[in-house]
Every structure is written in C-alpha cells, then in structure tokens.
PDB file of N, CA, C and O in Angstrom:
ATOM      1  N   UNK A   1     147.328 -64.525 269.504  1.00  0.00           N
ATOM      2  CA  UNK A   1     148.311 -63.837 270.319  1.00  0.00           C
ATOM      3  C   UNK A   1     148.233 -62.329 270.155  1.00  0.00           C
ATOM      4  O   UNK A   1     148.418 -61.570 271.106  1.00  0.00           O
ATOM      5  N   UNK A   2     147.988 -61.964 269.071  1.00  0.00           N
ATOM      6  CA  UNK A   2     147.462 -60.738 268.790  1.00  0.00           C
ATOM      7  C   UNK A   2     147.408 -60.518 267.569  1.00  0.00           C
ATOM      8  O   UNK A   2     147.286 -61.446 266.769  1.00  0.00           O
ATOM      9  N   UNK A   3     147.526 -58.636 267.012  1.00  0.00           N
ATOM     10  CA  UNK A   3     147.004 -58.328 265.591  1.00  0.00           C
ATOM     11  C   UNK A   3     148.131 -57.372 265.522  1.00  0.00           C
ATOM     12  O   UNK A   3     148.327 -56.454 266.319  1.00  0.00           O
ATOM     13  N   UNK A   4     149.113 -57.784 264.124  1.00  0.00           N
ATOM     14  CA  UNK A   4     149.532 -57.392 263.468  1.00  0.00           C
ATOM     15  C   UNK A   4     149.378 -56.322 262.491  1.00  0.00           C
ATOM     16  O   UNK A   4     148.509 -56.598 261.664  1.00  0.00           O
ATOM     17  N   UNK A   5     149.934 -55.197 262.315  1.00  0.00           N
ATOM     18  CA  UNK A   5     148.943 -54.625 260.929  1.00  0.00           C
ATOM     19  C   UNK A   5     150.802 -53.827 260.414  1.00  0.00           C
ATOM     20  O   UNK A   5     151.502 -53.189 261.200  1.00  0.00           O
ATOM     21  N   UNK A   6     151.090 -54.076 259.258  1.00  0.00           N
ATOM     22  CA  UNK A   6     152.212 -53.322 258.990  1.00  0.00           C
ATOM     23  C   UNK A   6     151.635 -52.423 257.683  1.00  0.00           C
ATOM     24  O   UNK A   6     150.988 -52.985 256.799  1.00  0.00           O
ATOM     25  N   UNK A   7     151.877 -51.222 257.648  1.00  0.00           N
ATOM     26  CA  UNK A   7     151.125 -50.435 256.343  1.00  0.00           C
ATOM     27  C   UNK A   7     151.953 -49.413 255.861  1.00  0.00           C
ATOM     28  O   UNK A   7     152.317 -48.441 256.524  1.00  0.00           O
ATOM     29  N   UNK A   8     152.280 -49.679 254.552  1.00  0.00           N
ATOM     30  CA  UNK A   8     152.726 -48.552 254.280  1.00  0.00           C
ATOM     31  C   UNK A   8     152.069 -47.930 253.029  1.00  0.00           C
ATOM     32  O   UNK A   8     151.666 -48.649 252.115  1.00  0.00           O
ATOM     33  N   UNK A   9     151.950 -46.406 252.995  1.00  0.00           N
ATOM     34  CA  UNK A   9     151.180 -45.130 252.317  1.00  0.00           C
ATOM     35  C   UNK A   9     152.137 -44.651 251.454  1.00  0.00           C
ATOM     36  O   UNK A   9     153.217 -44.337 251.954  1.00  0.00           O
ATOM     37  N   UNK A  10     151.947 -44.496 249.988  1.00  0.00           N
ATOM     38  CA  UNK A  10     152.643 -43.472 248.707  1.00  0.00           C
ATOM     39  C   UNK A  10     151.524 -42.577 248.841  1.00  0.00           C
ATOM     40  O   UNK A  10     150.415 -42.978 249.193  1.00  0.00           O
ATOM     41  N   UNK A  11     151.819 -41.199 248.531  1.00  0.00           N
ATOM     42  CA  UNK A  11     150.956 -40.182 247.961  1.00  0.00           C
ATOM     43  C   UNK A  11     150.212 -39.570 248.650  1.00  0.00           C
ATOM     44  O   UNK A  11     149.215 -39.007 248.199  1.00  0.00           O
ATOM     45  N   UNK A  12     150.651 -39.558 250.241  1.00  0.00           N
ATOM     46  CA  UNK A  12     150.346 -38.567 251.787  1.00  0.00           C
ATOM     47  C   UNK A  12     150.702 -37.208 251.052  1.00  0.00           C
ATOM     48  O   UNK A  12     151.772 -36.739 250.662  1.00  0.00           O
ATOM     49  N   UNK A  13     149.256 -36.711 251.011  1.00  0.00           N
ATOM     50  CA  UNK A  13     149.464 -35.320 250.802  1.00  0.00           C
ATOM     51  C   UNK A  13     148.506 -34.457 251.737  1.00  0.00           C
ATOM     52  O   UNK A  13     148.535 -33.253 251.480  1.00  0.00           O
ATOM     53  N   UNK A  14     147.643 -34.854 252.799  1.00  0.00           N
ATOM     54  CA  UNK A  14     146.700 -34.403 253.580  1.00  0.00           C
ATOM     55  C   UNK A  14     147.510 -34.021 254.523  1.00  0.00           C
ATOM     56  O   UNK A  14     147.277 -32.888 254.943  1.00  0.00           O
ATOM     57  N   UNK A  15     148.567 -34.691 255.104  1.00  0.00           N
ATOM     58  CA  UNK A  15     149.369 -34.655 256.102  1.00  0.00           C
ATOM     59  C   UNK A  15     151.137 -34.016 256.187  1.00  0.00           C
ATOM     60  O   UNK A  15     151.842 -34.581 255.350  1.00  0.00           O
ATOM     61  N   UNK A  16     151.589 -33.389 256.702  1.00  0.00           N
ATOM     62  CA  UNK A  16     153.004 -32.647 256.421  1.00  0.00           C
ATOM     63  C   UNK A  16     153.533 -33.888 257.247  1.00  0.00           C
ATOM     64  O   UNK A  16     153.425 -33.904 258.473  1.00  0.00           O
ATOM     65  N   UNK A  17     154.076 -34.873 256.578  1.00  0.00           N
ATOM     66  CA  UNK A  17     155.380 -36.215 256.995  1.00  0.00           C
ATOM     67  C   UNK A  17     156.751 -35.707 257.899  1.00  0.00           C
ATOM     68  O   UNK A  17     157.441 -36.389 258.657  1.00  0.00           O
ATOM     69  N   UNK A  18     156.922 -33.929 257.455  1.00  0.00           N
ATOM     70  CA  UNK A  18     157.801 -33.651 257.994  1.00  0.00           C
ATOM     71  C   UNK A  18     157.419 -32.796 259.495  1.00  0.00           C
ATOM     72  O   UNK A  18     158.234 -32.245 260.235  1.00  0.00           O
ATOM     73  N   UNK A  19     156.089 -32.870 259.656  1.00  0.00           N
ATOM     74  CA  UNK A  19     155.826 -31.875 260.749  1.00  0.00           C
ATOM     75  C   UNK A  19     155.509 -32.762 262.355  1.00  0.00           C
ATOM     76  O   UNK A  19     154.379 -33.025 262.768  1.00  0.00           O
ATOM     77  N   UNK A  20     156.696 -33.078 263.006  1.00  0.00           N
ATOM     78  CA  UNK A  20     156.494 -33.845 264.323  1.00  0.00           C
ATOM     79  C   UNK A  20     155.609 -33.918 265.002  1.00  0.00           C
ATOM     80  O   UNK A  20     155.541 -35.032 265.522  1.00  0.00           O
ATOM     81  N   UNK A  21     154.703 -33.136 265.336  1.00  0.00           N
ATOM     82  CA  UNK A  21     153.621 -32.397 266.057  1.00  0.00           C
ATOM     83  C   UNK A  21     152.341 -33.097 265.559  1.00  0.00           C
ATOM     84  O   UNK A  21     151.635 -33.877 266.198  1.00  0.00           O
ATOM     85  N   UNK A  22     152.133 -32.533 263.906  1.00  0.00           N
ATOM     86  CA  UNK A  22     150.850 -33.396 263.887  1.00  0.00           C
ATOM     87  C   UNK A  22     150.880 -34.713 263.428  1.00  0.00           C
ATOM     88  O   UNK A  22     149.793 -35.238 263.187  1.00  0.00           O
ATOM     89  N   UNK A  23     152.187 -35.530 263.210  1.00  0.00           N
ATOM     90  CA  UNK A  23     152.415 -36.960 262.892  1.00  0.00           C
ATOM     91  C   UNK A  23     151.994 -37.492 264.220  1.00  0.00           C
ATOM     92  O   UNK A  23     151.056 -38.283 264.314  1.00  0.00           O
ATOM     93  N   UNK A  24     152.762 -37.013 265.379  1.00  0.00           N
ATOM     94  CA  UNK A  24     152.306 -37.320 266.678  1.00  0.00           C
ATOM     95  C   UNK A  24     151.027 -37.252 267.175  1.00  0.00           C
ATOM     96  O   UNK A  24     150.473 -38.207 267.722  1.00  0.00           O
ATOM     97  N   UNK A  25     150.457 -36.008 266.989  1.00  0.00           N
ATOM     98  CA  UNK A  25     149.009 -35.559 267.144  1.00  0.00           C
ATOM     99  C   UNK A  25     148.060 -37.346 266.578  1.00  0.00           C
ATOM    100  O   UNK A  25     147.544 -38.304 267.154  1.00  0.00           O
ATOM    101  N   UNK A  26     148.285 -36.945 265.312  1.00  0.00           N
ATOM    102  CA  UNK A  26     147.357 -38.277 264.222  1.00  0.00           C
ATOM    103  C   UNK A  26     147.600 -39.358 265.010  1.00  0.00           C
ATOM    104  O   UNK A  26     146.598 -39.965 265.387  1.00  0.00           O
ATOM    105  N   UNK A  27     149.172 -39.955 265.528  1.00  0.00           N
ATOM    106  CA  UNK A  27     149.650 -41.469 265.781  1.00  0.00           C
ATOM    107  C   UNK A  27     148.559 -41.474 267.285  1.00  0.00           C
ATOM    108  O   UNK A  27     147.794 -42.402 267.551  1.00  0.00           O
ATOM    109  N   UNK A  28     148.725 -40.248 268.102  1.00  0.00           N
ATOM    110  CA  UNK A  28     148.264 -40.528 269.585  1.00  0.00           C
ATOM    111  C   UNK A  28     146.756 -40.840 269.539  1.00  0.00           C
ATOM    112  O   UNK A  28     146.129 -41.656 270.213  1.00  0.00           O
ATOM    113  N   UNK A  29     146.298 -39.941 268.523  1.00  0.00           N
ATOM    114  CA  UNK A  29     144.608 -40.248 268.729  1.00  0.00           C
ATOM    115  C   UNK A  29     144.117 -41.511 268.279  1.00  0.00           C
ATOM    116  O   UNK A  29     143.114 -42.104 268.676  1.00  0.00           O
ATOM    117  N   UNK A  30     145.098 -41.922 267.238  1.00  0.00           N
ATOM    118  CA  UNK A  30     145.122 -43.475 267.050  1.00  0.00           C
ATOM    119  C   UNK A  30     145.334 -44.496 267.807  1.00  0.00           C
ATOM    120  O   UNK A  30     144.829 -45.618 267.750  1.00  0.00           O
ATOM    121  N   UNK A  31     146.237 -43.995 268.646  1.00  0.00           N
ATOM    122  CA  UNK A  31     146.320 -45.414 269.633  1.00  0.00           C
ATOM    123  C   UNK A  31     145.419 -45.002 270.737  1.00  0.00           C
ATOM    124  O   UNK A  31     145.119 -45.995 271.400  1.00  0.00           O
ATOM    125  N   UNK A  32     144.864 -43.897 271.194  1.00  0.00           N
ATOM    126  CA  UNK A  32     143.807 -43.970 272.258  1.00  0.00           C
ATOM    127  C   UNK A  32     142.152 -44.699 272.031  1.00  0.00           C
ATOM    128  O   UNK A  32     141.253 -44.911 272.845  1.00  0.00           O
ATOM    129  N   UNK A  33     142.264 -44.977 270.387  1.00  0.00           N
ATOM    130  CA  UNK A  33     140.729 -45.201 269.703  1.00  0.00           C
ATOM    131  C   UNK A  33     141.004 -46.539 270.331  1.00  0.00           C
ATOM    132  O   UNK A  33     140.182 -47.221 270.943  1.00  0.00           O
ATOM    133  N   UNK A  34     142.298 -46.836 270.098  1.00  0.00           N
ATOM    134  CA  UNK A  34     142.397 -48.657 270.364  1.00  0.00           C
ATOM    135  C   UNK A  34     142.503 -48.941 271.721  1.00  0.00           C
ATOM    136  O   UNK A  34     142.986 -50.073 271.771  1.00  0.00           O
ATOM    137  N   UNK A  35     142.308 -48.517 272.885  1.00  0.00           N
ATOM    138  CA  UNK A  35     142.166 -48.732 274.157  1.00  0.00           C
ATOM    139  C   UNK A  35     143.521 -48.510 274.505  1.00  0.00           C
ATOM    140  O   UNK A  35     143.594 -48.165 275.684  1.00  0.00           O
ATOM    141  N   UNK A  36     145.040 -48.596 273.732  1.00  0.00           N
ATOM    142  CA  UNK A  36     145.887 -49.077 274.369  1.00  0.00           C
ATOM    143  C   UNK A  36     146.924 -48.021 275.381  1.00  0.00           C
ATOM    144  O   UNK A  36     146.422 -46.982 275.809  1.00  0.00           O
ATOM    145  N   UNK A  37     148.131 -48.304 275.663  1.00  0.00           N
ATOM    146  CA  UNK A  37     148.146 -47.383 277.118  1.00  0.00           C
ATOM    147  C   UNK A  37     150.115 -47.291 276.285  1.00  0.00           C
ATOM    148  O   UNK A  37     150.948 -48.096 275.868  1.00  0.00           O
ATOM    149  N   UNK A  38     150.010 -46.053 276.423  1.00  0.00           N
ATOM    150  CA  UNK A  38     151.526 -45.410 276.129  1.00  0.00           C
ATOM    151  C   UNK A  38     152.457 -45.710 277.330  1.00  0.00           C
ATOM    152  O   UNK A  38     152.197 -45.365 278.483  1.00  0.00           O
ATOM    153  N   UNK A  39     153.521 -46.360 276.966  1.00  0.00           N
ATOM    154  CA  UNK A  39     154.000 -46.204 278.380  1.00  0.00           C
ATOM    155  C   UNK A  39     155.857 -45.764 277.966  1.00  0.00           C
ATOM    156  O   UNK A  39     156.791 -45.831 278.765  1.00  0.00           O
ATOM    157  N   UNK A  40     155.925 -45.358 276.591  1.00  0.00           N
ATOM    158  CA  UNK A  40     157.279 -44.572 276.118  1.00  0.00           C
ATOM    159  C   UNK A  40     157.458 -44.278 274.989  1.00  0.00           C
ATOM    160  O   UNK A  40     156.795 -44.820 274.104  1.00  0.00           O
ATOM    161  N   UNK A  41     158.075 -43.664 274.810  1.00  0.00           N
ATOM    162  CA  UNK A  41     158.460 -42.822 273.037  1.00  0.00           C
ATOM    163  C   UNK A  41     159.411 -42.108 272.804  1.00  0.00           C
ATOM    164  O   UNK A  41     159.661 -41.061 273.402  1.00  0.00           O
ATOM    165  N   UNK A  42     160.484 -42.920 271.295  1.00  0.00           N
ATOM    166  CA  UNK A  42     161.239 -42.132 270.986  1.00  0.00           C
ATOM    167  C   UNK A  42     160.640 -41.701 269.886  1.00  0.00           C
ATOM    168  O   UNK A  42     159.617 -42.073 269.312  1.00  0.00           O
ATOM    169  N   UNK A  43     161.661 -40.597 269.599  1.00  0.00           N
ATOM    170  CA  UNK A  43     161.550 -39.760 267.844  1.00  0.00           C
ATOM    171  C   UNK A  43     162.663 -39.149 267.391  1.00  0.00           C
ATOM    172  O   UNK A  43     163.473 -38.760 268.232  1.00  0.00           O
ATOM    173  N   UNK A  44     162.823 -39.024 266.544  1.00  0.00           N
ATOM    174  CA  UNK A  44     163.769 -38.551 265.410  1.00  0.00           C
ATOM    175  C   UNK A  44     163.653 -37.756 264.660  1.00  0.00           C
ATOM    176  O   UNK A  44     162.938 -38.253 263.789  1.00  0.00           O
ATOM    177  N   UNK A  45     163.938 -36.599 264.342  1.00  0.00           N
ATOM    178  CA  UNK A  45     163.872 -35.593 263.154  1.00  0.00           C
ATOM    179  C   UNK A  45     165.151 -35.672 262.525  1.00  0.00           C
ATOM    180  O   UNK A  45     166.229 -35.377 263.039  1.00  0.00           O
ATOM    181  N   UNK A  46     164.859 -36.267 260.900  1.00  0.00           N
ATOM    182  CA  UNK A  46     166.097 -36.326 260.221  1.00  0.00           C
ATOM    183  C   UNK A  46     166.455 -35.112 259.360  1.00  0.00           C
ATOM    184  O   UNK A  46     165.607 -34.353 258.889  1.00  0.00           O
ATOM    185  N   UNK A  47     167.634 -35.000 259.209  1.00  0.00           N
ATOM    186  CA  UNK A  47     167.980 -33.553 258.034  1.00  0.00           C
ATOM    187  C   UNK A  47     168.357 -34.245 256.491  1.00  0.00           C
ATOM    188  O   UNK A  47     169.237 -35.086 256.313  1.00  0.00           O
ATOM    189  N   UNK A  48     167.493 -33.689 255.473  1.00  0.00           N
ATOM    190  CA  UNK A  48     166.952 -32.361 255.659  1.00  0.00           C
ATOM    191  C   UNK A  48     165.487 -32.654 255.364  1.00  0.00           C
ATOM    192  O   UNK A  48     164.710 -31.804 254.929  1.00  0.00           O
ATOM    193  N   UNK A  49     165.144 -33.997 255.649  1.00  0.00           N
ATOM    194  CA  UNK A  49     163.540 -34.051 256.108  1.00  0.00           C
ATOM    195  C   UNK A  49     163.569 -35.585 256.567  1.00  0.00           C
ATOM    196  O   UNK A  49     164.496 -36.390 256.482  1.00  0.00           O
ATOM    197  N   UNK A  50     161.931 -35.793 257.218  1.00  0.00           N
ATOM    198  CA  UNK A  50     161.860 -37.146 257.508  1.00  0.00           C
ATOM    199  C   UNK A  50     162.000 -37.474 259.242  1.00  0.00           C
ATOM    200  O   UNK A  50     162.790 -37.173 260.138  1.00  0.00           O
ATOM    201  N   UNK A  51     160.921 -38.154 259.128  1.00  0.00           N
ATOM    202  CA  UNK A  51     160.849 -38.365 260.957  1.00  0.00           C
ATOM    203  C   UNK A  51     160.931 -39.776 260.964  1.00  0.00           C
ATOM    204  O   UNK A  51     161.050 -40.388 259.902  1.00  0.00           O
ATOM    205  N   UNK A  52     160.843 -40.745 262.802  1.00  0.00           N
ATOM    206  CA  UNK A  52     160.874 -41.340 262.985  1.00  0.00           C
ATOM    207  C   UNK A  52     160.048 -41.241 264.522  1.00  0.00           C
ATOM    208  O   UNK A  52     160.377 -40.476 265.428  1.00  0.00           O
ATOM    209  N   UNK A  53     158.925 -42.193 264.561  1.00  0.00           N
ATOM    210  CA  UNK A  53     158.808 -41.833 265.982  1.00  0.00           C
ATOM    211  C   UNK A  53     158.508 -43.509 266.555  1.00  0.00           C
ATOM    212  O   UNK A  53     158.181 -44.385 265.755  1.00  0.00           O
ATOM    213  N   UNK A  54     158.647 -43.735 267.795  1.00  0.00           N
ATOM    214  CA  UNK A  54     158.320 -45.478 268.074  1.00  0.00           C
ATOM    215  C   UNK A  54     157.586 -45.033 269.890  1.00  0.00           C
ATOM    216  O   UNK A  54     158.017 -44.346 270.816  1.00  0.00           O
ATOM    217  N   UNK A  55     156.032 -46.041 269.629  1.00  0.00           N
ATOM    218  CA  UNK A  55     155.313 -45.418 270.607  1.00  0.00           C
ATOM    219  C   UNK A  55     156.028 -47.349 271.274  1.00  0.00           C
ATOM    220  O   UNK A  55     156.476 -48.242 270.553  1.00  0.00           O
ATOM    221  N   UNK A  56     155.895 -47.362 272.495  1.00  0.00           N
ATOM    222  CA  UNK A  56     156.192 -48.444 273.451  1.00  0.00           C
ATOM    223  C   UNK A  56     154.772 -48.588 273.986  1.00  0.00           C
ATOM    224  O   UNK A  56     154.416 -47.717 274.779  1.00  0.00           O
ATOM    225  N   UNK A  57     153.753 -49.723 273.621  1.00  0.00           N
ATOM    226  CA  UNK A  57     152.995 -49.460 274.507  1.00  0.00           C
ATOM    227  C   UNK A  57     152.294 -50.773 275.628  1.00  0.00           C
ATOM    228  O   UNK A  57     152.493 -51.907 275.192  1.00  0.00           O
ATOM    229  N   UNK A  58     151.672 -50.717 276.718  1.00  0.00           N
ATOM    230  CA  UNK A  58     151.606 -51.608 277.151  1.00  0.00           C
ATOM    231  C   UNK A  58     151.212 -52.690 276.709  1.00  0.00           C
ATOM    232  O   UNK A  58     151.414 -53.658 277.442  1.00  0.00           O
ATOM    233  N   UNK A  59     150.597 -52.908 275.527  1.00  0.00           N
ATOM    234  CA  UNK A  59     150.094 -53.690 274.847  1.00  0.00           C
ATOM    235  C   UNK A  59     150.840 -54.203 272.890  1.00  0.00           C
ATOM    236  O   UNK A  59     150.418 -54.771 271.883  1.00  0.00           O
ATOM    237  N   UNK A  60     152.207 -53.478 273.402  1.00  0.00           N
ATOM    238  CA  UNK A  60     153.147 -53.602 272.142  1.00  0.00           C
ATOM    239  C   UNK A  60     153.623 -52.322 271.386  1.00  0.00           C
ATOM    240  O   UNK A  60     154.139 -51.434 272.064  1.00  0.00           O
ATOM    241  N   UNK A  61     153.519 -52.186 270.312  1.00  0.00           N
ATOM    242  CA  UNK A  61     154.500 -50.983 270.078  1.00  0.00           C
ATOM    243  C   UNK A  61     153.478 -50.067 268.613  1.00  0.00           C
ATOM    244  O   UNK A  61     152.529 -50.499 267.959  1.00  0.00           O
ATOM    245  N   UNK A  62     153.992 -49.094 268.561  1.00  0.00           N
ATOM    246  CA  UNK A  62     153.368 -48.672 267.187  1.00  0.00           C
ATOM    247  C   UNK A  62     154.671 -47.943 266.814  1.00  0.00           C
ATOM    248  O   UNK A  62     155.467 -47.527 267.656  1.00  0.00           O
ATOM    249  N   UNK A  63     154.845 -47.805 265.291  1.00  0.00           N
ATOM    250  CA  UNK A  63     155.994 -46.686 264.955  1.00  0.00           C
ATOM    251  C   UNK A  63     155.938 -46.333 263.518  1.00  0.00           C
ATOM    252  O   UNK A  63     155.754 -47.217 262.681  1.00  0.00           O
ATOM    253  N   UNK A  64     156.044 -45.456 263.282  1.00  0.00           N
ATOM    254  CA  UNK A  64     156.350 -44.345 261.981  1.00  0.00           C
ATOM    255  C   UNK A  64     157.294 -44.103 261.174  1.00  0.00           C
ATOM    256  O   UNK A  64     157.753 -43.034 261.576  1.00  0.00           O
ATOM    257  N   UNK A  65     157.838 -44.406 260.338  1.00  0.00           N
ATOM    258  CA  UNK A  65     159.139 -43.731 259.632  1.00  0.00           C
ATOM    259  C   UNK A  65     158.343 -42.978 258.068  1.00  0.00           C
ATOM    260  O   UNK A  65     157.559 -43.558 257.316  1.00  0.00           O
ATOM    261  N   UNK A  66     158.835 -41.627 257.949  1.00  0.00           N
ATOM    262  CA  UNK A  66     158.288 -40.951 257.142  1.00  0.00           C
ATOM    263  C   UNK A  66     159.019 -41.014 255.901  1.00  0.00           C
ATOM    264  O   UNK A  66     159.743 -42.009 255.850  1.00  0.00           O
ATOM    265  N   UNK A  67     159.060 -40.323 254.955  1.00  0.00           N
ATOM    266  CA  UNK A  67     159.795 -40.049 253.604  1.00  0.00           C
ATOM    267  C   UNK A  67     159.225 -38.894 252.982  1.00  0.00           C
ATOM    268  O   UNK A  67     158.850 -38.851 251.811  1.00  0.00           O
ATOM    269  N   UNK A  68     159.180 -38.090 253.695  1.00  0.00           N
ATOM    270  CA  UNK A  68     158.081 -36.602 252.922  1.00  0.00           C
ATOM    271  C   UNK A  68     158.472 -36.442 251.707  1.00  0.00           C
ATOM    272  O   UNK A  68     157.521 -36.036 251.040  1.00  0.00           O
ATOM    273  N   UNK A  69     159.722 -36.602 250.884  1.00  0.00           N
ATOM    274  CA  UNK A  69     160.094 -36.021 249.572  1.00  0.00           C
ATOM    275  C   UNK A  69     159.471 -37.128 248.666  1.00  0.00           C
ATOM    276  O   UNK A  69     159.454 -36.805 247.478  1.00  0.00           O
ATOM    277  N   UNK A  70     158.803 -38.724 249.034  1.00  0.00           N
ATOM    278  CA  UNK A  70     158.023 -39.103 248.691  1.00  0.00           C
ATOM    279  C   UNK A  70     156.511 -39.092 248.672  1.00  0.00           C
ATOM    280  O   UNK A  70     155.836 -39.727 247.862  1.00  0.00           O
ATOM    281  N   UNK A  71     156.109 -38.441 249.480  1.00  0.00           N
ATOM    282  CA  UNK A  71     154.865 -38.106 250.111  1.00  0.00           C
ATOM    283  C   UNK A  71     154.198 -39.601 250.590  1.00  0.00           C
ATOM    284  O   UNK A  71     153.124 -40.152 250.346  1.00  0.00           O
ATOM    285  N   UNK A  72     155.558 -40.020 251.509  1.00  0.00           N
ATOM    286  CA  UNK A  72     155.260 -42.059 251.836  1.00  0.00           C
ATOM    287  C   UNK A  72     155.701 -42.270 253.646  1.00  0.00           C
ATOM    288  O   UNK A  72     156.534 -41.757 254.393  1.00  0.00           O
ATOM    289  N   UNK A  73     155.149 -42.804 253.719  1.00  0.00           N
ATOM    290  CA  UNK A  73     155.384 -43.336 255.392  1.00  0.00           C
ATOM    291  C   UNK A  73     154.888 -45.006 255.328  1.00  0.00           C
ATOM    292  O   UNK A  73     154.128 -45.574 254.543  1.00  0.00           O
ATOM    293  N   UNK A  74     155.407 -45.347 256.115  1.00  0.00           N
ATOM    294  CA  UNK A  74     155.485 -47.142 257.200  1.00  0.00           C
ATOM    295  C   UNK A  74     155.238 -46.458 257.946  1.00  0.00           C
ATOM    296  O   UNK A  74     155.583 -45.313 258.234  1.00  0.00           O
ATOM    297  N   UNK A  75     153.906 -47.900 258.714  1.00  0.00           N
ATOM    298  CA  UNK A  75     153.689 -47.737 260.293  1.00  0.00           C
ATOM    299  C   UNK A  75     153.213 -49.217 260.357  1.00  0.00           C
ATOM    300  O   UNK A  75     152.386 -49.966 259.838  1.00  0.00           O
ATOM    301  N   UNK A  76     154.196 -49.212 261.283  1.00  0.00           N
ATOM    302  CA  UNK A  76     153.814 -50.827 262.026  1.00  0.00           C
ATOM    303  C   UNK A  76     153.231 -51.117 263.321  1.00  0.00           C
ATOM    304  O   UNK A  76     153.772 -50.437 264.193  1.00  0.00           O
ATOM    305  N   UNK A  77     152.400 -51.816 263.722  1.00  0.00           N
ATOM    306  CA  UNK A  77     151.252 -51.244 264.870  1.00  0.00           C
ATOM    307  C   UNK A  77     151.563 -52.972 265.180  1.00  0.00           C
ATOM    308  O   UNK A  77     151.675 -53.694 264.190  1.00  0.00           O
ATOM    309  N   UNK A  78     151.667 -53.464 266.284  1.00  0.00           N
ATOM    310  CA  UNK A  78     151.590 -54.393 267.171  1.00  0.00           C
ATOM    311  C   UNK A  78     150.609 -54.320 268.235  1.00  0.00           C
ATOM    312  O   UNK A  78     150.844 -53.371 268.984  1.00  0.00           O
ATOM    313  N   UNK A  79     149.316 -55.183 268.643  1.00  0.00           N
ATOM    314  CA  UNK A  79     148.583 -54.699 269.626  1.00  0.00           C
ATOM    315  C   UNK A  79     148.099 -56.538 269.922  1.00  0.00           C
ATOM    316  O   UNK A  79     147.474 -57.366 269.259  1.00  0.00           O
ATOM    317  N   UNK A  80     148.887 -56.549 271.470  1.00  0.00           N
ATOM    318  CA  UNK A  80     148.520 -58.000 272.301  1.00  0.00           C
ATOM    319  C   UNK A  80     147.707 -58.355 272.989  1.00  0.00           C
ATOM    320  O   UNK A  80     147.517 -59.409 273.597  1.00  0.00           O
ATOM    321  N   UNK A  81     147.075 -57.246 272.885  1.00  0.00           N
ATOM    322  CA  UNK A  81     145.589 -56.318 273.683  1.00  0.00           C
ATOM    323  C   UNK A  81     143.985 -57.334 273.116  1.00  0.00           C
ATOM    324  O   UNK A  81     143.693 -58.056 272.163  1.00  0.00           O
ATOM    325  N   UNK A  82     143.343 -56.853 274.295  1.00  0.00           N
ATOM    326  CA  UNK A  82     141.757 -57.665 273.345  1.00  0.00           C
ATOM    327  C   UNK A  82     141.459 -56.470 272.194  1.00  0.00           C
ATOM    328  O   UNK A  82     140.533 -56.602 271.393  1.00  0.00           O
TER     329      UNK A  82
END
C-alpha cells in the first residue's frame, strides 16, 4: 500500500532546526527526489524556538517537528506513490 518511514535525529548540528527557510529548502528538495507532487503546507514557528511544518502531498504527507535546544527533529514521510 505504500512506504512508511518515521525518523527521528539527536545531534543536528549541520542544519539551524530553528531556521524555516532552510528546513523547508532541505524538506522540498526531498520530496521532489521522490517524484511526489505538493499539493499544501502548513508551518509553525514556535517561541522561543522550534518549528513545525506538514507538507500534504498527492501521494501522502511528509512533516517535521524540530527541537533546536536539542539539536533533534521527527519527520514522518508517508508515500502511496510507486
């Protein structure tokens, strides 16, 4: 039915967890490698750090929740896609 992948990262230090732009940047080029097709997105900037972003896509969902003061993020990727 499809592929599951839930992952979560301690010890993100290549990447700023708190910077919307290139969390987004990284998530989009990721889901274009996988063929799949964006079709909505929310996000969240929490105070006084920490994002949230959830891609909708035609082929299921991908989403992010950060923890920068851990240097840790979840991302759960759903794809129903070949």
């Amino acid at each position: 039915m499809g592929s599951h992948l839930i992952m979560d990262f301690v010890g993100v230090t290549k990447v700023d967890l708190n910077d919307m732009a290139s969390v987004e940047n990284i998530l989009t080029s990721a889901i274009k490698k996988t063929d799949c097709t964006i079709i909505g997105k929310q996000e969240k900037k929490f105070e006084p750090q920490g994002l949230t972003i959830v891609y909708v896509l035609s082929e299921s969902h991908m989403s992010i929740h950060t923890w920068p003061e851990y240097n840790a993020c979840a991302i759960d990727f759903y794809n129903c896609g070949p």
